[in-house]
N, C-alpha and C positions, 0 to 999 in steps of 0.2 A: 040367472044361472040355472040351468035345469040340469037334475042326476038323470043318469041313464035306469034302466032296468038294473043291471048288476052293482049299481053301488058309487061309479064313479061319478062325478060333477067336471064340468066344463064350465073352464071362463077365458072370459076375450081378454084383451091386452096383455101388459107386460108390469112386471114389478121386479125391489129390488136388485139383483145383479144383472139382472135385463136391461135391467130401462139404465143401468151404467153402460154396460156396454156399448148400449145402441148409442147412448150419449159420447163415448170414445170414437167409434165411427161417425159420427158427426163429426167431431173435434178433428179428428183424423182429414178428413174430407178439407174442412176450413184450412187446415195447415200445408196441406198439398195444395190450393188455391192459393196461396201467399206466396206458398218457393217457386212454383213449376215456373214463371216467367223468368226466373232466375239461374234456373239451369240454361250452361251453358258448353258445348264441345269444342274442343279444337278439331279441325281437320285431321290433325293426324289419330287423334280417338276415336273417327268414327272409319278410317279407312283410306284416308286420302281426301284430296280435293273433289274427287269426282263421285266418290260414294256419300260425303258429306252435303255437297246439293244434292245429291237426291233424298238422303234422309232429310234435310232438312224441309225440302219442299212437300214432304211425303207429313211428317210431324208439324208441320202450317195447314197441312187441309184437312 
């Protein structure tokens, strides 16, 4: 860690409520990889049968 001229110090990485955080977004990420297969619309919630393929072919690629 090196101080500047005026007094202050610089350090790399993260601590405490950091490295929780960063650790929720993780967790976060994994949990959203478990449901998303599992979502699932009806035609009529996405607009019809016809806006429904194309969401859906649109959200497969």
């Amino acid at each position: 860690m090196g101080a500047s001229a005026d007094g202050y110090t610089v350090r790399s990485g993260v601590s405490g409520q950091a490295k929780e955080l960063d650790g929720a977004g993780d967790d976060t990420g994994k949990i959203r990889e478990v449901i998303a297969p599992g979502l699932c619309y009806t035609d009529d919630a996405l607009g019809g049968p016809d806006a429904a393929t194309a969401f859906n072919a649109y959200a497969a690629a």
